[in-house]
PyMOL CGO cylinders between C-alpha atoms (Angstrom):
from pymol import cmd
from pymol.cgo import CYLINDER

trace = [
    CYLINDER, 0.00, 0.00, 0.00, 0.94, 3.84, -0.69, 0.3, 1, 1, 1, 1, 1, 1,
    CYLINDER, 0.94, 3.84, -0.69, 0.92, 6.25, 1.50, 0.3, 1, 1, 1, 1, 1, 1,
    CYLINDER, 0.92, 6.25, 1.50, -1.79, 7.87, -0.37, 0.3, 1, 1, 1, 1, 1, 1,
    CYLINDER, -1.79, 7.87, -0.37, -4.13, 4.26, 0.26, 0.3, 1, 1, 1, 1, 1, 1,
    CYLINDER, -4.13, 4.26, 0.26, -3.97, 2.41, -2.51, 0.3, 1, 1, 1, 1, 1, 1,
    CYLINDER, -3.97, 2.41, -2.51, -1.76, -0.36, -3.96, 0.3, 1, 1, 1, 1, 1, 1,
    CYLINDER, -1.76, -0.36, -3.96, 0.42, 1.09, -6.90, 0.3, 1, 1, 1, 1, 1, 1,
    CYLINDER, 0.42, 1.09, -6.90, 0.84, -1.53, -9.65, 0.3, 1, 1, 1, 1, 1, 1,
    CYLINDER, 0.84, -1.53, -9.65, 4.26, -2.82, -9.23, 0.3, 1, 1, 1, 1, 1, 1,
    CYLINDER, 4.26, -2.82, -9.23, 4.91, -3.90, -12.34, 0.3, 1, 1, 1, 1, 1, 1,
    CYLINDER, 4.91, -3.90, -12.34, 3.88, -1.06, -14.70, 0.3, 1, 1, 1, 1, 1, 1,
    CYLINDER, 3.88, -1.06, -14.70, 7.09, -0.42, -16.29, 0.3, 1, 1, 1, 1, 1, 1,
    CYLINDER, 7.09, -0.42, -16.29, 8.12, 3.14, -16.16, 0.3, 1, 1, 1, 1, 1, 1,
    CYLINDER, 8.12, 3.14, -16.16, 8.32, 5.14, -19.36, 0.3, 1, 1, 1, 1, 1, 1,
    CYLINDER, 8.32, 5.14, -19.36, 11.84, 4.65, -20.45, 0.3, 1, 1, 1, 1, 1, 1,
    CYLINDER, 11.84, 4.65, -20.45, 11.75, 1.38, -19.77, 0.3, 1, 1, 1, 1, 1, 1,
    CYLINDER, 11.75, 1.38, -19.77, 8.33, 1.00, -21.81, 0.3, 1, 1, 1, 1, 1, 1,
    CYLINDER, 8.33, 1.00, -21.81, 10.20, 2.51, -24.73, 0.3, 1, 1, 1, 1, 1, 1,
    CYLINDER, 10.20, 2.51, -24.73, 13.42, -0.23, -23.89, 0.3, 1, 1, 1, 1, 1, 1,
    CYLINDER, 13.42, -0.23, -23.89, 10.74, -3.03, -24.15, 0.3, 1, 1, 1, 1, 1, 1,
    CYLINDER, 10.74, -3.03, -24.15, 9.36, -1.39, -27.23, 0.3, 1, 1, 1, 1, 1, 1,
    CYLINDER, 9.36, -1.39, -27.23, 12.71, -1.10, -29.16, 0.3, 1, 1, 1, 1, 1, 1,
    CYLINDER, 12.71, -1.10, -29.16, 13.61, -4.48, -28.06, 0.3, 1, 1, 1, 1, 1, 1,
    CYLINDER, 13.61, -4.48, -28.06, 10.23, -5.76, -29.48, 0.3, 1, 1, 1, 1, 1, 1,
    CYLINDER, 10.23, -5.76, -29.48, 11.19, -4.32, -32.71, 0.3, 1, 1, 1, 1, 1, 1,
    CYLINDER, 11.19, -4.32, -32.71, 14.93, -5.40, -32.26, 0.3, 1, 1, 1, 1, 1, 1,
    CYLINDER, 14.93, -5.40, -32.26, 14.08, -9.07, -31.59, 0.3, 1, 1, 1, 1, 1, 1,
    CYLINDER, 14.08, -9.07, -31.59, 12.18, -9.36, -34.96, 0.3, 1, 1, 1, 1, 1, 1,
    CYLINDER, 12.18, -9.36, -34.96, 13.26, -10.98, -37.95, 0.3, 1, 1, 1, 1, 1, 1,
    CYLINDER, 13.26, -10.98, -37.95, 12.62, -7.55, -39.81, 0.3, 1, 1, 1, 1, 1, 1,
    CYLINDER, 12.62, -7.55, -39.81, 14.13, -5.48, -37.27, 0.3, 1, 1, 1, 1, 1, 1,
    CYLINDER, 14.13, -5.48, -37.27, 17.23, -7.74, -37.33, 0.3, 1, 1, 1, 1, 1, 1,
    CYLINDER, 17.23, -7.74, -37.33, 17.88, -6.87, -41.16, 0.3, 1, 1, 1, 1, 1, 1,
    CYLINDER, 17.88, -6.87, -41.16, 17.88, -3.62, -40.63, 0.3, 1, 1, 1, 1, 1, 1,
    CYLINDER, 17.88, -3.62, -40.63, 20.17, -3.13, -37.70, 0.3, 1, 1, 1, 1, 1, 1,
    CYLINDER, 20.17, -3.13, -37.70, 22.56, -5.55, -39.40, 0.3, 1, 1, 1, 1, 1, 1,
    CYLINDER, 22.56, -5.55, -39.40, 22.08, -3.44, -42.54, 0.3, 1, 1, 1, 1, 1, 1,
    CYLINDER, 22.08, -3.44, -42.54, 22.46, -0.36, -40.59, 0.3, 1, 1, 1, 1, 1, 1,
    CYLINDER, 22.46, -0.36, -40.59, 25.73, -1.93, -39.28, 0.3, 1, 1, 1, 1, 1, 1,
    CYLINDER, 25.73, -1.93, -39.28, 27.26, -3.15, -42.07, 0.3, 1, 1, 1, 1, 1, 1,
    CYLINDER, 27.26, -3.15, -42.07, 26.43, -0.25, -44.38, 0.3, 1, 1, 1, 1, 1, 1,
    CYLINDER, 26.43, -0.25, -44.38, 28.21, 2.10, -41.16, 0.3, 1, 1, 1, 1, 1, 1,
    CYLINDER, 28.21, 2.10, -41.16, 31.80, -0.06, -41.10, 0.3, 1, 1, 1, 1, 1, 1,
    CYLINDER, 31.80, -0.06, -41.10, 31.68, -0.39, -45.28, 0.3, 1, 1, 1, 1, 1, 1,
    CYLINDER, 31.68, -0.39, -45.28, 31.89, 3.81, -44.80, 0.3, 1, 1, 1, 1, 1, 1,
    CYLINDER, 31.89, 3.81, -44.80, 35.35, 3.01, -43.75, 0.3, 1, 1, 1, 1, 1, 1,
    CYLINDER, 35.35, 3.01, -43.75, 35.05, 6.17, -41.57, 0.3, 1, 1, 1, 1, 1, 1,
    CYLINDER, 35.05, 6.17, -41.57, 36.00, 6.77, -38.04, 0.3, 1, 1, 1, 1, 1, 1,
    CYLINDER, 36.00, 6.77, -38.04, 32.59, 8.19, -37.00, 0.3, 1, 1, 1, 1, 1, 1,
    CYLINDER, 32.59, 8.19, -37.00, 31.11, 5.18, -39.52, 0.3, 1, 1, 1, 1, 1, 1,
    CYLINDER, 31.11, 5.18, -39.52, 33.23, 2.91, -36.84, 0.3, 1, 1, 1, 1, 1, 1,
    CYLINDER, 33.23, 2.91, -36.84, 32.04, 4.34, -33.62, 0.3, 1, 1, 1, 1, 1, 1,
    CYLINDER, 32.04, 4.34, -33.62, 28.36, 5.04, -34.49, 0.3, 1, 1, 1, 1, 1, 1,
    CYLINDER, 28.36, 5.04, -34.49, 28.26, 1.00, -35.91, 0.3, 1, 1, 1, 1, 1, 1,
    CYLINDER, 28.26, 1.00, -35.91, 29.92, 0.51, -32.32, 0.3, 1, 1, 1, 1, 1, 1,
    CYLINDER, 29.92, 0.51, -32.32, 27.42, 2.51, -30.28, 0.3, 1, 1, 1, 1, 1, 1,
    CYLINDER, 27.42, 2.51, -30.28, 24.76, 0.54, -32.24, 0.3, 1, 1, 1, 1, 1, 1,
    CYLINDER, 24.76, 0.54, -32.24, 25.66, -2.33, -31.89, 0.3, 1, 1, 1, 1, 1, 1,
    CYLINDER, 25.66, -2.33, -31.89, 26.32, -1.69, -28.00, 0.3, 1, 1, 1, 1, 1, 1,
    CYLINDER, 26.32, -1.69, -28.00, 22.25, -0.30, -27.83, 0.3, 1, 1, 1, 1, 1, 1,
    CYLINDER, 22.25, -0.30, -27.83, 21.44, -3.49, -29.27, 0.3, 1, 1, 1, 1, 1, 1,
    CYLINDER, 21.44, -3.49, -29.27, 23.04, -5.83, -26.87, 0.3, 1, 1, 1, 1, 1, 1,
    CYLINDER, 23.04, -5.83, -26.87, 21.96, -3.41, -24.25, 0.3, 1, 1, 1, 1, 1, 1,
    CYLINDER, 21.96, -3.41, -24.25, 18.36, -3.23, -25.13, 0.3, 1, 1, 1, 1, 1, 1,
    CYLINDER, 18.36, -3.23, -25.13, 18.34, -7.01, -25.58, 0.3, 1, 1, 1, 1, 1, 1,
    CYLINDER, 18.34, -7.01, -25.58, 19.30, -7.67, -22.40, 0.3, 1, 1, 1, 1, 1, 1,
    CYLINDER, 19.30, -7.67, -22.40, 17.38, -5.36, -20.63, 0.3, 1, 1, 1, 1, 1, 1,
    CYLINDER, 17.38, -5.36, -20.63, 14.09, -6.99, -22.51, 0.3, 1, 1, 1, 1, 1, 1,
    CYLINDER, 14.09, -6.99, -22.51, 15.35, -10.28, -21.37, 0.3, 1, 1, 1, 1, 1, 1,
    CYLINDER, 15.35, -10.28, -21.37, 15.77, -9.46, -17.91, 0.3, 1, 1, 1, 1, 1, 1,
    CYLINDER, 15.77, -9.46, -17.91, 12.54, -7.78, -17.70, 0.3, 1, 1, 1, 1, 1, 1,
    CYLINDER, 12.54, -7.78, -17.70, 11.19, -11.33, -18.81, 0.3, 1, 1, 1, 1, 1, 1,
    CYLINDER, 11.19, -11.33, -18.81, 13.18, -13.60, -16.90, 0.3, 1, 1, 1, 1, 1, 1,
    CYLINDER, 13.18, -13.60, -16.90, 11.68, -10.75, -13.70, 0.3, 1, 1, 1, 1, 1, 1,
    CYLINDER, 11.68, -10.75, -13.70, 7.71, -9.90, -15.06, 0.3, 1, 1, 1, 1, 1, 1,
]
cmd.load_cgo(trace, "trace")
């Protein structure tokens, strides 16, 4: 119970982590697979620094917003 009398739902995810769950949703599906992989590859063919680090930081949302989907179903 809340101080204010009722029981808050415990498991409504907050807002960012509603929009995690929703990028991971379209992350974790075969069509949103092609494209990040696309995205990917077309950033490290650019044979560019920044082409390096944004296909890096990509790549490291991914596995970030993967996991954190994963974890929230392993927990929910």
């Amino acid at each position: 119970m809340s101080e204010i009398g009722y029981a808050l739902p415990e498991s409504s995810p907050s807002g960012f982590l509603r929009a995690v769950l929703k990028a991971d949703s379209v992350a974790a599906s075969s069509t949103g697979t092609v494209v990040l992989l696309s995205v990917l590859l077309a950033l490290v063919l650019t044979e560019t620094v920044a082409g390096f680090v944004a296909a890096i930081a990509l790549f490291g949302a991914w596995v970030a917003v993967g996991w954190t989907g994963r974890r929230h179903q392993r927990l929910g």
